[in-house]
C-alpha positions in Angstrom: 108.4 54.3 119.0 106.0 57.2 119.8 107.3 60.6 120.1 107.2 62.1 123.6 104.0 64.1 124.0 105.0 68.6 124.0 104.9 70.8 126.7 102.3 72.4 127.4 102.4 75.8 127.3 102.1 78.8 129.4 101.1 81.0 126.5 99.5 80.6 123.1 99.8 83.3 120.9 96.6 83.3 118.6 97.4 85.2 115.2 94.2 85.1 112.9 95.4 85.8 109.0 93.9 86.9 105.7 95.9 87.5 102.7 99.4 88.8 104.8 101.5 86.4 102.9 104.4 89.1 103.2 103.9 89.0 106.8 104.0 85.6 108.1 107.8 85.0 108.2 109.1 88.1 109.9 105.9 88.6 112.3 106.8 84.7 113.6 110.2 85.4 113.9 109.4 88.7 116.1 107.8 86.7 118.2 110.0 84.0 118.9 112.6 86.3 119.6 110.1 87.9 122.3 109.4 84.8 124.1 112.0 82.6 124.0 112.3 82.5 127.8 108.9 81.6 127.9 106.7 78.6 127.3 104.8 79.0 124.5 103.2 78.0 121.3 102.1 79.8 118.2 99.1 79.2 116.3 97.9 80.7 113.2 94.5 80.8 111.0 94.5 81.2 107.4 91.2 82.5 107.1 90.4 81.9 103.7 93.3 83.6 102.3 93.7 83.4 97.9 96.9 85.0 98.1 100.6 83.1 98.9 99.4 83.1 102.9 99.0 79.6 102.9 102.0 77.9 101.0 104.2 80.8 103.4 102.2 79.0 106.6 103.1 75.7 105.7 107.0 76.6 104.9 107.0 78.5 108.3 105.6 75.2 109.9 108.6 73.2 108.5 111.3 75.2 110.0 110.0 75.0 113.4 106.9 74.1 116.0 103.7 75.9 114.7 100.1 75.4 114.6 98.4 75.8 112.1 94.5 75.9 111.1 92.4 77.1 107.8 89.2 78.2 107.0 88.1 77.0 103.7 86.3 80.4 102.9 87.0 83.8 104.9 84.5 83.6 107.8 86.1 86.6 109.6 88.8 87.6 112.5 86.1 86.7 115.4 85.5 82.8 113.8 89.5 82.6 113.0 90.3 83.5 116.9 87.7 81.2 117.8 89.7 78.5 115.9 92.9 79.5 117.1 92.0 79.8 120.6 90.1 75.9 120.1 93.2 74.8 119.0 95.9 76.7 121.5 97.0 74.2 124.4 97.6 77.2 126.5 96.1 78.1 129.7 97.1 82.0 128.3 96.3 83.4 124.9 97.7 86.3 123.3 96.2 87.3 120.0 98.1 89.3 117.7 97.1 91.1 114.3 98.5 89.2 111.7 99.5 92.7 109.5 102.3 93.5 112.0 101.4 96.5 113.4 101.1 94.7 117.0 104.6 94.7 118.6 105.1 90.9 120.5 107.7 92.0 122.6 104.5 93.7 124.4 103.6 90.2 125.4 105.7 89.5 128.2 104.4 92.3 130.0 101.2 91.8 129.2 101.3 88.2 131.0 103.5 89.3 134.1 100.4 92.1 134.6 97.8 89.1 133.8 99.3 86.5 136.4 99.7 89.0 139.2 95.8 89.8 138.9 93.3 87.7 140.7 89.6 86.6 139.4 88.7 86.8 135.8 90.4 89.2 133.9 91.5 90.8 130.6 94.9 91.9 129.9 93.8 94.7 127.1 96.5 96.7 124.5 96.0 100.2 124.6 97.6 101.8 121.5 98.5 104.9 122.7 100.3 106.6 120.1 98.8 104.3 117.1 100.3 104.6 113.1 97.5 105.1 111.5 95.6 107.5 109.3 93.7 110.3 110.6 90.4 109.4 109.3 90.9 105.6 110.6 92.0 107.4 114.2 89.2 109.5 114.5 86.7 107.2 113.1 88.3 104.4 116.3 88.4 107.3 118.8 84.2 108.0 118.0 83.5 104.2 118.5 85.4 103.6 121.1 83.7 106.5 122.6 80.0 105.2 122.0 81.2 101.8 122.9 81.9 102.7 126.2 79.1 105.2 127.1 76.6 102.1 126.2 78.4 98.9 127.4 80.4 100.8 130.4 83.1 98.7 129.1 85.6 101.3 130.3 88.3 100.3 127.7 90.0 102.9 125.6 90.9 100.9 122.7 88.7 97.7 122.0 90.3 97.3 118.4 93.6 96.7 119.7 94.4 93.4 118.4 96.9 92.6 121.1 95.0 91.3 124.4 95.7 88.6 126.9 93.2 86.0 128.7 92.5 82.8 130.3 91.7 80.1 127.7 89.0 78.4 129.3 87.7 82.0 130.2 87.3 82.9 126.3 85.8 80.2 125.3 82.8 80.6 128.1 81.7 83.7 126.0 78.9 84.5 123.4 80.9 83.4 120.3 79.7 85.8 117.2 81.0 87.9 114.2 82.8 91.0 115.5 83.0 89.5 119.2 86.7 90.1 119.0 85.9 93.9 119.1 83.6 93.5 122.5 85.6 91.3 124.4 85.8 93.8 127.2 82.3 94.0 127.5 81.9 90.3 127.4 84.4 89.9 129.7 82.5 92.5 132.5 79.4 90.6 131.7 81.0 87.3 132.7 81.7 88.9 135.9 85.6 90.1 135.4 87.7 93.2 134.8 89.4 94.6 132.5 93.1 96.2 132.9 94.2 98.8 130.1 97.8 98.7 129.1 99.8 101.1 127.2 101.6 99.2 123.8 103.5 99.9 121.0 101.9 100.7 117.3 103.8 100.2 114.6 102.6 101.6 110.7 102.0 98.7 108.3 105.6 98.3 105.9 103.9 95.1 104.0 100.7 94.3 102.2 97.1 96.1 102.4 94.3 96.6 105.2 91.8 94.3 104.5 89.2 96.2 105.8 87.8 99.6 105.5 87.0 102.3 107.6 83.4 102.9 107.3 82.3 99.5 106.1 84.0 98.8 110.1 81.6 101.6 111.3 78.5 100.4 109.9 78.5 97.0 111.1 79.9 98.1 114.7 76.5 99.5 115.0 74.7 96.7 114.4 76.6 95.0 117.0 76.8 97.4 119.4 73.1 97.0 120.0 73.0 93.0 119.8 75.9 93.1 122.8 73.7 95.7 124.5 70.9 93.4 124.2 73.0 90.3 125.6 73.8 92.5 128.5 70.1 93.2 129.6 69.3 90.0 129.2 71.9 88.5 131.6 71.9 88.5 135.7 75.1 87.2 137.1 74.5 85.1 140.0 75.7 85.1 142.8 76.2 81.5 144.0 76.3 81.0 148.3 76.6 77.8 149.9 73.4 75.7 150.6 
């Protein structure tokens, strides 16, 4: 006999993953506990990971529902949301950092603020008292700063890993490397808004960052002035009856 087809849910939370083996068992269990009175999935992608991230994915898997996906080699955060979101059944996504420092129970609120909204939107995190280094703080708060004086993306913290959209909205966009970090920007030149949203930040108690500060920096420069460039050369129409 067939198994009955699942729900479908209201949310999928997206968690893209590299080498956070220590991670994967309490972070899923945090947020379980912080939706359980809501329908939802949880999908993670092993991008690439040589560490135990995989073999702890797949135990996860066989003690309860979870999705999972995995990049042969590490092709980035952007290409593992892409994936995730790809494979989320969801009309809402939630992505999460896989390290932890994103607190889920942020979530619900986060989609309460989303569903009252009208149009095209996107829910953003706004770490507002963030655990991290000073160097790693000032370095976000100086491209956060250029980031908005040239996109106008009016978002004080585009690295928060914790944001909230439409499914079917996200996957309309640009997809590139680093997108994740200009989804507000991509979102305003789709022709929605973006809502800011105080969350929790938590320090990182397990494993390594996996990416460094200034190596961050460089690249965001690059990209800052390819999603300048996709914003000059886009006019959103405005479509009337014939």
């Amino acid at each position: 006999m067939t198994a009955p087809p699942l729900p479908i849910p209201l949310v999928s939370v997206v968690v893209p993953v590299r080498n956070e083996a220590p991670n994967i068992k309490p972070l899923i269990a945090e947020i379980r506990q912080a939706l359980q009175a809501v329908g939802h999935e949880i999908v993670y992608v092993d991008d690439g990971s040589d560490d135990g991230t995989a073999d702890m994915l797949r135990a996860a898997a066989a003690e309860g529902a979870l999705t999972l996906r995995r990049h042969r080699t590490g092709c980035g955060q952007s290409a593992a949301i892409v994936t995730g979101v790809r494979a989320a059944r969801g009309a809402w996504i939630a992505t999460l950092d896989g390290d932890g420092q994103n607190d889920p129970a942020d979530i619900p609120g986060l989609l309460m603020r989303a569903q009252a909204e009208t149009g095209l939107v996107l829910i953003a995190g706004h770490r507002t008292r963030r655990q991290d280094s000073r160097v790693k703080r000032i370095a976000s708060r100086a491209a956060n700063a250029i980031r908005a004086r040239l996109l106008g993306d009016a978002t004080p913290d585009t690295g928060c890993g914790l944001k909230l959209f439409r499914r079917d909205a996200f996957l309309e966009l640009p997809a590139f490397d680093h997108m994740h970090r200009f989804l507000p920007a991509l979102f305003i030149r789709a022709g929605g808004r973006v809502i800011s949203v105080p969350v929790g930040h938590r320090p990182r108690t397990r494993g390594a960052s996996k990416y460094g500060t200034w190596d961050r920096l460089w690249v965001g420069i690059v990209d800052l002035a390819g999603v300048a460039w996709l914003q000059r050369r886009w006019k959103r129409p405005i479509v009337e009856d014939p």
